[in-house]
NULUMSE-432605 format. One line per 2 residues: number of its first residue (from 1); their letters; for each residue x, y, z of C-alpha. Coordinates in Angstrom, 1 decimal. Example, Ala and Ser with C-alpha at 12.3 -4.5 7.8 and 13.67 -1.06 7.14 Angstrom:
// NULUMSE-432605
1	as	12.3,-4.5,7.8 ~ 13.7,-1.1,7.1
***
This chain:
// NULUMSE-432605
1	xx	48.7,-3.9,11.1 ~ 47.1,-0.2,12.1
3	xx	46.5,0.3,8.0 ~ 44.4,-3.7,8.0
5	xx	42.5,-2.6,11.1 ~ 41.6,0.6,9.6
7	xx	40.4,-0.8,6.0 ~ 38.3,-3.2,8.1
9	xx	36.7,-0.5,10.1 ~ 35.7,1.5,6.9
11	xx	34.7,-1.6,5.2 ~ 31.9,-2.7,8.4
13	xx	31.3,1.2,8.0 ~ 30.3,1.1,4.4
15	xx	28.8,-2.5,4.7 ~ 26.6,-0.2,7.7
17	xx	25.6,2.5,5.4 ~ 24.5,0.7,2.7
19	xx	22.5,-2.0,4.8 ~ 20.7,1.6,5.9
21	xx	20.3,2.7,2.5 ~ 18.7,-0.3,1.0
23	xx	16.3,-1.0,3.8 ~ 15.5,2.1,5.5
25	xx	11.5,3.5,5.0 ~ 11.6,6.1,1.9
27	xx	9.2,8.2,0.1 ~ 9.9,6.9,-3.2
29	xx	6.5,5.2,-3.8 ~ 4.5,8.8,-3.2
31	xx	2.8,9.6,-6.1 ~ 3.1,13.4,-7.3
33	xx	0.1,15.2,-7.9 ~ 1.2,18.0,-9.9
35	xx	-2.4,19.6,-10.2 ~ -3.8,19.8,-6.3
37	xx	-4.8,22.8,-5.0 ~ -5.8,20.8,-1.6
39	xx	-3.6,18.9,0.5 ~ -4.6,17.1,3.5
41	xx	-2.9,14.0,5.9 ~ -5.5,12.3,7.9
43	xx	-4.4,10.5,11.1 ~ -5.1,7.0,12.2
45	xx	-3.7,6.5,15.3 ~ -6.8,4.4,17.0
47	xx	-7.0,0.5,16.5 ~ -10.6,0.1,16.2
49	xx	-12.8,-0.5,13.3 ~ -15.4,2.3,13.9
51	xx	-12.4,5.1,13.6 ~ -10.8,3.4,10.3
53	xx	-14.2,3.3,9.0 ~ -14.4,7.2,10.6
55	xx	-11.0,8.5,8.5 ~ -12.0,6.3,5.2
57	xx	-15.3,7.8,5.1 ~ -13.7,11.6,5.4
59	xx	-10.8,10.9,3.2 ~ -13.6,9.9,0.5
61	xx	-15.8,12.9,1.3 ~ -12.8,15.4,0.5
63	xx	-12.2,13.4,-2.6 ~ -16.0,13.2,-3.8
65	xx	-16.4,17.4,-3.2 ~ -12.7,18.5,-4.9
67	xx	-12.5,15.7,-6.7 ~ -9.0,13.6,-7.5
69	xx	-7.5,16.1,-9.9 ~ -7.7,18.7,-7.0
71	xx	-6.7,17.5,-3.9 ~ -3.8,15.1,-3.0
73	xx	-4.6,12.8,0.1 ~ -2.7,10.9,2.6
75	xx	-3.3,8.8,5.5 ~ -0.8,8.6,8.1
77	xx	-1.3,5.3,10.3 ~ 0.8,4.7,13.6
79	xx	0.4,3.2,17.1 ~ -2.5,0.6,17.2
81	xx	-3.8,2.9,13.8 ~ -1.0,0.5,11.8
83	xx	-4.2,-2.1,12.1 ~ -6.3,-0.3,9.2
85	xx	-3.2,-1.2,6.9 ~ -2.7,-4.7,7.6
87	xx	-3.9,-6.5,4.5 ~ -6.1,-8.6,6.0
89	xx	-8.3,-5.7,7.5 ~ -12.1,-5.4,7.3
91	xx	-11.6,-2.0,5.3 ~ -9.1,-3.5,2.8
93	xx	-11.7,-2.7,-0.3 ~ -12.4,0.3,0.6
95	xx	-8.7,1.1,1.0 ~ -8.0,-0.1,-2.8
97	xx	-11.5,1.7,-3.9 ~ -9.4,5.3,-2.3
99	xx	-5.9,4.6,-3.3 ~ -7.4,3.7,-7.3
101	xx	-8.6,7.3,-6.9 ~ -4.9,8.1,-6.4
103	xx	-5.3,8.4,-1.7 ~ -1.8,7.5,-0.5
105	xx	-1.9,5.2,2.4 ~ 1.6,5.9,4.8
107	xx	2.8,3.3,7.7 ~ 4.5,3.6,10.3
109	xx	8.3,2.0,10.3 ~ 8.8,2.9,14.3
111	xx	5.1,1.0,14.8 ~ 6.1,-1.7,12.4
113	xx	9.2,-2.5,13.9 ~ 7.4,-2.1,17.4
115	xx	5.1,-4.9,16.1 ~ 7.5,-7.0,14.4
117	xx	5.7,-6.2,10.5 ~ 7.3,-6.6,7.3
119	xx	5.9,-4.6,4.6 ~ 4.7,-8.4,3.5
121	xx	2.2,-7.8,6.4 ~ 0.8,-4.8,4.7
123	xx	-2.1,-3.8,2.5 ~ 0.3,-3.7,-1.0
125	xx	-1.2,-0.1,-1.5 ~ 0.8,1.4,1.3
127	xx	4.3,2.9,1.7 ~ 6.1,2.9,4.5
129	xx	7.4,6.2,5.9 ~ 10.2,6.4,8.8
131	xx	7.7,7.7,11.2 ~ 4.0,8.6,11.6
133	xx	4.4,11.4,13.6 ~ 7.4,12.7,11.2
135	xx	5.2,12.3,8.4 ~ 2.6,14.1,9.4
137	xx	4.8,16.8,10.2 ~ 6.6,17.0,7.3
139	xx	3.4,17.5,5.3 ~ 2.2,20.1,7.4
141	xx	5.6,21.8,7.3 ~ 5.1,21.4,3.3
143	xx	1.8,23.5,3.9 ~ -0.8,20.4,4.0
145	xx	-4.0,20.4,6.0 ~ -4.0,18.2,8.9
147	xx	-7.1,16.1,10.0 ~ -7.5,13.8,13.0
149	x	-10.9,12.5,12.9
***
């Protein structure tokens, strides 16, 4: 009896864990850029069109002067800032235009959740990341610029 209640225990554990591993945010998607000598996160953490417009338009300046062999690029969206990535967002060209230049686009999981989003909800460039505000400092921890436009 004790020896059946203890297999099922670490059966529901494993069953747990794996659930976790198979569904929980990664960074597997990140592309590497082996050759940057920049590296900068840009937050999005305002809803509104005029600040998505606001990061896009700095993320592509950084790109246009170092160029996309040079500088690897991420922006971090969280809070009403999860908007610029839905995929039916005014911006949505714009967004493909930056990641085809090789600009990662991170959301949110702890926002997404908040919201109840699937990554189906999601502009298909972006990768979802466990938190915003983790993210953001992970990459500066990593020695990345941080910009909050």
């Amino acid at each position: 009896m004790i020896f059946k209640a203890i297999q099922q225990r670490l059966i529901l554990a494993f069953s747990a864990l794996m659930l976790v591993a198979f569904t929980a945010p990664s960074y597997a998607n990140v592309q590497s850029h082996a050759f940057a000598t920049h590296h900068v996160v840009f937050q999005i953490s305002n809803g509104t069109a005029q600040e998505q417009g606001l990061v896009l338009s700095n993320a592509a300046n950084v790109l246009k002067y170092y160029g996309p062999d040079k500088v690897q690029l991420e922006i971090v969206a969280f809070g009403p800032g999860l908007r610029l990535l839905l995929k039916n967002n005014v911006h949505s060209k714009m967004i493909q235009s930056l990641h085809a230049e090789g600009v990662e686009f991170a959301a949110c999981h702890n926002t997404m959740m908040k919201l109840h989003l699937t990554k189906a909800d999601l502009n298909p460039v972006s990768h979802v990341v466990p938190g915003g505000v983790i993210e953001i400092m992970r990459r500066q921890s990593a020695g990345w610029n941080y910009i909050r436009p």
